[in-house]
C-alpha positions in Angstrom: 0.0 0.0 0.0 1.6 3.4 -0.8 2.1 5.4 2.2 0.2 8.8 2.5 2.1 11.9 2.6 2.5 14.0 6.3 1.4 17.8 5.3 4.2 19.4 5.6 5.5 22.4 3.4 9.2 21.3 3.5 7.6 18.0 0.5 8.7 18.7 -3.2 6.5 17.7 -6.5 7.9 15.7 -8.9 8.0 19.2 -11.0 10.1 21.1 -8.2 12.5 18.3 -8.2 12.6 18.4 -11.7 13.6 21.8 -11.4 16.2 21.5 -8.4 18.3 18.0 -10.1 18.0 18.4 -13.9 16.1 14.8 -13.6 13.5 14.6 -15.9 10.2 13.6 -14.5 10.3 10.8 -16.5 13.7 9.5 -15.1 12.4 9.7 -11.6 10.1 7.4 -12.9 11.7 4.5 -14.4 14.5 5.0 -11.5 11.2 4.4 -8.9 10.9 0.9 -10.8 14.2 0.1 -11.3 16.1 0.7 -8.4 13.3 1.2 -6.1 14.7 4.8 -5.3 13.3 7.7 -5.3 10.8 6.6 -2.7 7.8 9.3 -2.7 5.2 9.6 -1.0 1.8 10.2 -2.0 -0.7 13.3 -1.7 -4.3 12.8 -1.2 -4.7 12.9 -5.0 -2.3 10.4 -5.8 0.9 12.8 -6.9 3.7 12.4 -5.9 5.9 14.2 -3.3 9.3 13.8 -2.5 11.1 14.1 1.1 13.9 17.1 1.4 16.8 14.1 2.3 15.4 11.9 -1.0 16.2 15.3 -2.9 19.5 16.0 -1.6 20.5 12.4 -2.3 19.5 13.2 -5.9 21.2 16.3 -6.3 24.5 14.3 -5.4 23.6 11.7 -7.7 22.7 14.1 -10.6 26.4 15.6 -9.8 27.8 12.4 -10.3 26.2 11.5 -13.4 27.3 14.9 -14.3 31.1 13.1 -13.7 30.8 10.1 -15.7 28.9 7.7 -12.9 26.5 5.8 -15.0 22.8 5.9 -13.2 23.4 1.8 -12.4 26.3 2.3 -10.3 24.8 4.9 -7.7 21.1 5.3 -7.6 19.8 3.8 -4.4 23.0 4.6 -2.4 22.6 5.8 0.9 24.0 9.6 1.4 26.8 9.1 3.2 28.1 6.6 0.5 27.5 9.2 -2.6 29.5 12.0 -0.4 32.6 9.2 0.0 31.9 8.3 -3.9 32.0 11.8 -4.7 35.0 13.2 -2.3 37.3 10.2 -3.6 36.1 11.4 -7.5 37.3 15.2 -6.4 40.6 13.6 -4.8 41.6 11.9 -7.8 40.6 14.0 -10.4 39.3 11.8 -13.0 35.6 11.0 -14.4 34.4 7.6 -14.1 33.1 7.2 -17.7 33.3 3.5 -18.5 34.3 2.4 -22.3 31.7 2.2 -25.0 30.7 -1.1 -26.3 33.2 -3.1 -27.9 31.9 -4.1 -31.4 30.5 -7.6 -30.4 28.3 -6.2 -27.5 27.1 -3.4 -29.5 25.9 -5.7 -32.9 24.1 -7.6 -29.8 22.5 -4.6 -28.5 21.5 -3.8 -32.4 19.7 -7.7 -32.2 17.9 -6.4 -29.3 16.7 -3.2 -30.3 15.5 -5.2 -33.2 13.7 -8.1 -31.4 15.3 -10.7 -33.3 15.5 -13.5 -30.7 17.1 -16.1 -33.0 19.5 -14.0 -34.5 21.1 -12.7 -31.1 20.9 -16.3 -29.1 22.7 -17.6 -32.5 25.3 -14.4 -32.4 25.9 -15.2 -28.5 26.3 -18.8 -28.9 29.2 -18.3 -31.6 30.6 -15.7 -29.9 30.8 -17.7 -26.9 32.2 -20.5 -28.4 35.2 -18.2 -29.9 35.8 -16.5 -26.8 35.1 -19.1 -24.1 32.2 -19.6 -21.4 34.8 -17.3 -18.9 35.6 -14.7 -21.2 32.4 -14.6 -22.6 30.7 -13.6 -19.3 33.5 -10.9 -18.6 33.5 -9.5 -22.4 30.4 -9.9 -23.8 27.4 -10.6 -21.4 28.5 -8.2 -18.7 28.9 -5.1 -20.4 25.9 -5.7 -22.6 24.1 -6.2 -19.6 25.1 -2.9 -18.3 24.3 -1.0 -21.5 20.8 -2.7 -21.7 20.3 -1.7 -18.2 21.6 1.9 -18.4 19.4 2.5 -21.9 16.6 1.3 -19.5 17.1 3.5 -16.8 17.1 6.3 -19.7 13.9 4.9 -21.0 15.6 4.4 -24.5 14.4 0.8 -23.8 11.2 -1.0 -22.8 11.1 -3.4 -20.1 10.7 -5.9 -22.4 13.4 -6.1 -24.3 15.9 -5.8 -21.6 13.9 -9.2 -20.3 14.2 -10.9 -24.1 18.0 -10.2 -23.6 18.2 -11.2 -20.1 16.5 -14.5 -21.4 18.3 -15.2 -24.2 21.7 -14.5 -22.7 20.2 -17.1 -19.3 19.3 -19.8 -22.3 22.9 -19.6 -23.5 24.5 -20.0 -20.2 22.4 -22.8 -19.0 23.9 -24.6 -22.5 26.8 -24.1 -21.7 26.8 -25.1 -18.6 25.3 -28.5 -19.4 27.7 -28.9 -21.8 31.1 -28.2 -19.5 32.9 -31.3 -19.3 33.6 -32.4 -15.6 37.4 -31.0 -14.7 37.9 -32.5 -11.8 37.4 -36.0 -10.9 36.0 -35.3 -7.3 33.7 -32.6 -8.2 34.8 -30.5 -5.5 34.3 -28.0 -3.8 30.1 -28.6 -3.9 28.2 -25.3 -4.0 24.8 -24.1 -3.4 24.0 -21.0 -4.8 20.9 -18.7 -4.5 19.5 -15.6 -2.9 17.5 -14.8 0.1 13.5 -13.8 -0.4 13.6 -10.1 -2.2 16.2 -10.7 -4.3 14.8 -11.2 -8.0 18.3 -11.0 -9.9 19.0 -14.5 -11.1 21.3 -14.0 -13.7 24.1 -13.1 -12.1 23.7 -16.2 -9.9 23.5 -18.3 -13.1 27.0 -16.2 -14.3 28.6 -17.6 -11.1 27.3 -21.3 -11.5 29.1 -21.3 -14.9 32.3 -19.7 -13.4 32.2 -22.5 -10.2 31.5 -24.9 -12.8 34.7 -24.1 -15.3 36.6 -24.6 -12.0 35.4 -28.0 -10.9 33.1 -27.4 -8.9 29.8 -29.1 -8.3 26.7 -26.6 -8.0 23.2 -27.2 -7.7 21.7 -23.6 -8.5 18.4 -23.2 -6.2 17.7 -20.1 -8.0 16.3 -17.2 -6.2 14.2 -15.9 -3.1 15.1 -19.3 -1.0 14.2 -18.6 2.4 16.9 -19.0 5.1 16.2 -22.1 6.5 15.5 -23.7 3.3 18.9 -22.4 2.8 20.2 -24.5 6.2 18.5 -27.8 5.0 19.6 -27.7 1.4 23.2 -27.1 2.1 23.2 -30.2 4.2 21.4 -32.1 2.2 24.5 -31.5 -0.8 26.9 -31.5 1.9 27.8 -28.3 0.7 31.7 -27.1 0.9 30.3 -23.6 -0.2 26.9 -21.4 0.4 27.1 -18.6 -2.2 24.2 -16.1 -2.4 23.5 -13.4 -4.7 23.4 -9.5 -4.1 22.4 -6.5 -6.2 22.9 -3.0 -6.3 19.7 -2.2 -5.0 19.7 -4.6 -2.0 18.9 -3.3 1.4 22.7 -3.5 2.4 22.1 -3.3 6.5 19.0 -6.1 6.2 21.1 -8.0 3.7 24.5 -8.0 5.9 22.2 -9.0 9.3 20.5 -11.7 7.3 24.0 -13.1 6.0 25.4 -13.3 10.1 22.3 -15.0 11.2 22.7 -17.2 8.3 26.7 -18.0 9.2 25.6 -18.9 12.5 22.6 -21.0 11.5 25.5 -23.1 9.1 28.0 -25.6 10.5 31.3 -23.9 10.8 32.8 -26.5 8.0 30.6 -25.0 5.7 32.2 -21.6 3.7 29.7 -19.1 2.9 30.1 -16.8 0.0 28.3 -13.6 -1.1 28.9 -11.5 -4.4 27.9 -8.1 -4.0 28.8 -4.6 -6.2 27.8 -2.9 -3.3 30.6 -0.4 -1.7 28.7 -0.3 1.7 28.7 -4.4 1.8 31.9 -5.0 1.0 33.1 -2.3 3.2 31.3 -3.4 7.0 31.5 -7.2 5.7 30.3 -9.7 8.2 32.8 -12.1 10.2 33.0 -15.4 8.8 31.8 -14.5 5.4 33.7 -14.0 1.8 32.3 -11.0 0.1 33.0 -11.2 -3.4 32.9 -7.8 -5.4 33.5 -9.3 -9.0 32.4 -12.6 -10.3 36.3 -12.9 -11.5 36.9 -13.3 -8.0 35.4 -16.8 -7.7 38.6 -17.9 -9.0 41.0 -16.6 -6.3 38.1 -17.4 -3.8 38.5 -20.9 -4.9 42.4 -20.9 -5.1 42.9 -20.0 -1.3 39.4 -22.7 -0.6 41.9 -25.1 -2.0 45.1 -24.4 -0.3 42.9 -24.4 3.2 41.2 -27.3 2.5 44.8 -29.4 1.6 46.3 -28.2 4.7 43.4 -29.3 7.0 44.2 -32.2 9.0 43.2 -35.4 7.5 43.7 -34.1 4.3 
């Protein structure tokens, strides 16, 4: 139910913050779906109305969109974070604009501005096969991902078509993943991967099965929004070495970090848990007893020092 608005003379229209950011109404918008920020409130006629600190955060992010930050990266973050974001951008002096699309990503963002499903699981199937399941997640999938997403957020795209190439990019993957000869005889370390109840972004947890996967690993994928202590009884029931859960950027970062230390207690101490997060606030307050991942290319190192532990433990 969407909260009613206090009367208060200190609330701003969507016009008025229009006005104050540079953010077009219909930006606020699609960021209100997207990221589930802004947050307004609601009049007695239905419009909206925006809190002073929800404005000041926008004015920081509109500043840092201003400095190269692309929308994806920032919107959501609490203030405190875009202040560190934007005092370490003033310190060093240099705009975070990320590269354009290379020319394989972009001809795949051409397949799904054109809605040709075929074509662009066909052009991501032989590109993947040239450039490998690894390098194909880093190089191709990723950044089209983020450009889809960004074009979203600018409403150059309908929600649609950024689902057809989330869908199409999830068929490939699971192919490939069927398809990945076993690389090590005992299947080890055993993962369970998913995410706790909120979190809708599956793909990115599919991304890390296949990385786990070229490693040796043996995942079973429970997909998302698996409650906690489904979470508890399905990692003993794989005898899971490894719990590895899924964040976004637009996870609640203090509910998300209290759920992952009641979950490391719930878990036998033999049991690692993983989480992959982009989020600077995560990664920064971590959680004892937990690997926060930033990158999915950290998987491999993650893995590397899971090894050299697991060698040296007595019995081994």
């Amino acid at each position: 139910m969407t909260p009613r608005a206090p009367t208060a003379p200190t609330m701003f229209t969507i016009a008025a913050v229009e006005r104050d950011t540079r953010l077009g109404k219909d930006t606020l918008r699609v960021w209100e779906r997207r990221y589930g920020f802004p947050r307004p409130l609601r009049d007695d006629n239905g419009e909206r109305l925006y809190p002073p600190e929800q404005v000041e955060q926008l004015r920081h992010i509109r500043r840092l969109i201003d400095a190269g930050w692309r929308p994806g990266r920032i919107v959501g973050l609490p203030l405190e974070e875009l202040l560190r974001v934007g005092q370490t951008a003033d310190q060093e002096g240099a705009p975070r604009t990320e590269p354009t699309l290379a020319a394989e990503p972009q001809a795949l963002y051409a397949l799904v501005r054109a809605h040709d499903v075929v074509a662009l699981r066909r052009a991501l199937m032989q590109m993947l096969l040239r450039r490998g399941l690894a390098h194909f997640i880093s190089g191709v999938a990723l950044p089209l991902l983020a450009e889809i997403g960004e074009a979203w957020s600018r409403g150059q795209l309908e929600v649609f078509e950024e689902h057809l190439c989330s869908e199409a990019i999830e068929t490939v993957l699971r192919t490939a993943i069927a398809t990945t000869p076993e690389m090590r005889a005992d299947g080890s370390p055993r993962v369970l991967l998913t995410t706790f109840p909120g979190e809708l972004h599956g793909l990115g947890l599919l991304m890390a099965e296949a990385l786990f996967t070229l490693e040796g690993a043996s995942c079973m994928n429970l997909g998302c929004q698996t409650p906690l202590p489904d979470i508890v009884a399905a990692a003993q029931a794989h005898r899971a070495d490894i719990v590895a859960l899924g964040f976004s950027m637009v996870s609640p970062s203090a509910a998300s970090l209290d759920h992952l230390a009641e979950l490391r207690h719930r878990l036998p101490p033999d049991i690692a848990l993983w989480a992959g997060t982009p989020q600077t606030a995560m990664l920064r307050r971590g959680v004892e007893g937990v690997r926060l991942l930033a990158e999915l290319a950290d998987i491999h190192t993650g893995l590397v020092l899971w090894r050299e532990r697991d060698m040296a433990a007595p019995g081994a």
